[in-house]
N, C-alpha and C positions, 0 to 999 in steps of 0.2 A: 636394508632399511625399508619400513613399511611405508608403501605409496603415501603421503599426506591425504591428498585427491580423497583415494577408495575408503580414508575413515569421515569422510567429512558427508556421510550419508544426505543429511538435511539439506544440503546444499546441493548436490548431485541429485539429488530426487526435487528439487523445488519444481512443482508444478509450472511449465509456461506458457499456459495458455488456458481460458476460462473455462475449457470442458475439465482440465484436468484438480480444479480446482475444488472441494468439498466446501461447502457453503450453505447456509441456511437458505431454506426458498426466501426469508424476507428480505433480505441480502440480494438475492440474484433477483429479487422485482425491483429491489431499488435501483439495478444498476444495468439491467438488461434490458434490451426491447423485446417485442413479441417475436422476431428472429433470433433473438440470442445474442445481439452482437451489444458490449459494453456503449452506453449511451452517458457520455459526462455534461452533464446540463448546468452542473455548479461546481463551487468549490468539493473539497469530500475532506471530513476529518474520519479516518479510519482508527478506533479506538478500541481497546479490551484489551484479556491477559496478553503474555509473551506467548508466541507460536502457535495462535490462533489465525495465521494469515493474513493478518495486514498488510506485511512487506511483501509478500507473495504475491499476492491481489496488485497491489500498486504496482510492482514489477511488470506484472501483466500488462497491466493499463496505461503503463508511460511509455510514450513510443520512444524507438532510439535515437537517441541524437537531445532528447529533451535535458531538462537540468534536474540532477539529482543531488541532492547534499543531507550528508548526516546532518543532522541538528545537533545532534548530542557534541559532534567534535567541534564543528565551525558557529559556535553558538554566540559570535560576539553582533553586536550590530553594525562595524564595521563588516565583517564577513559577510551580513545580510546585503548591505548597501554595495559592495562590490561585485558581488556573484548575481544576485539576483535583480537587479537595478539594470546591469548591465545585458543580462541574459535578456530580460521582458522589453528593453528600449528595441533590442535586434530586430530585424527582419527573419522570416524565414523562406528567401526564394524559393525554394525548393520542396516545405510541408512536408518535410522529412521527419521534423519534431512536434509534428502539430497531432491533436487530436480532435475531431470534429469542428477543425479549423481553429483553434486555441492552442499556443506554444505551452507543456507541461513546464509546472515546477512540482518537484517533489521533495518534500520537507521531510525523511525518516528519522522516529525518536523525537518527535517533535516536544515532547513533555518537558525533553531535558534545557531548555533554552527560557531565557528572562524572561517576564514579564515587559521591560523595556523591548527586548528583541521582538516579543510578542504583537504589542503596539505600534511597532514602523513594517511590521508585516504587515496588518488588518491597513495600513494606510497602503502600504502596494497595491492587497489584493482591489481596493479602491482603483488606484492609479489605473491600472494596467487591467479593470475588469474587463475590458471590451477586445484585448486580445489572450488574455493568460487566462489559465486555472489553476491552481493548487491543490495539490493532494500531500495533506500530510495526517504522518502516522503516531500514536498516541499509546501509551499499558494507561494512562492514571488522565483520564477525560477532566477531572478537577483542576489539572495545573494549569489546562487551557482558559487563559482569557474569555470571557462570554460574547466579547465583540465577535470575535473567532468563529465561535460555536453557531451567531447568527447571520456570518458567511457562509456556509459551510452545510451542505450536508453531511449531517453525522450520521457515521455506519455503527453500529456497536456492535461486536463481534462476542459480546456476551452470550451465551445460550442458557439455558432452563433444563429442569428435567426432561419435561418430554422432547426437548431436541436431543438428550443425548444419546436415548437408544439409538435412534437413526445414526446420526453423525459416527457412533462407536460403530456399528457397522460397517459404515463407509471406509470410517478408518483402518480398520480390521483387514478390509479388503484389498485396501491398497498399500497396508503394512503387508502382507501375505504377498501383494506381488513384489514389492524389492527384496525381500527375504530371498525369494526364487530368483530375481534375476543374479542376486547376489551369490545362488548358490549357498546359502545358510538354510540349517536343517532347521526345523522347528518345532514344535508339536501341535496338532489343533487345539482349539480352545473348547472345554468341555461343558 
């Protein structure tokens, strides 16, 4: 039987860590200091298509031990009120889940949830501004409430023509290296 693991490429190869990440420079000004190291100063709605690194990026950015929750499954407002209520009241002795001293929550798929659920979140990220941040992730920036959107630095992971020479490149590049680590033949691109 074939390994599960070795076909699940995207997942084995997910970037973890911000060098490994391709990114538009206005992206990496929004979210980088002049050392390079990730600077969260607000909330972040990370938004655009599927598999343009949202989740990737956030992955990155949320330390361990922070609170992570699909949106799309646990989308009720009870699930809101339980998990994340109780998550933001805690303490964290130890700053093990914290990022520039703020406990993460991360909301992924965040499109797929109420408008109700939407609304007792804009009141958390209220409640709990002074020690929490939220980062959640979006395909469809319309379905988000606008209270949201003026929490929130919004990333758009959209790009334009002229980013994509660059970007196809980059990707080029580092499709070509898991092909090799993977041992898969190829052919170059003409």
């Amino acid at each position: 039987m074939i390994d599960l693991v070795k076909k699940l490429y995207w997942q084995k190869y997910r970037p973890k860590n911000i060098d490994a990440m391709i990114l538009l420079p206005r992206i990496q000004k929004q979210l980088l200091n002049s050392e390079g190291q990730i600077v969260l100063s607000n909330n972040l709605l990370l938004t655009g298509s599927p598999g343009t690194g949202k989740t990737s990026l956030s992955k990155i950015i949320v330390p361990k031990g922070a609170l992570t929750v699909n949106a799309s499954y646990n989308s009720s407002v009870e699930d809101l009120k339980d998990t994340v209520i109780e998550y933001c009241k805690t303490g964290d002795i130890f700053g093990d889940n914290t990022l520039d001293g703020f406990k993460i929550v991360f909301l992924d798929e965040f499109d797929g949830v109420s408008a109700k659920y939407q609304e007792a979140l804009r009141g958390f990220i209220e409640e709990f501004a002074d020690n929490c941040r939220f980062i959640l992730t979006c395909n469809f920036k319309n379905r988000i409430i606008e209270p949201l959107h003026s929490r929130c630095g919004v990333i758009d992971f959209k790009f334009d023509k002229k980013n994509l020479a660059a970007l196809c490149g980059q990707f080029l590049i580092r499709l070509k290296d898991i092909l090799t680590t993977e041992s898969i033949t190829f052919a170059e691109p003409v």
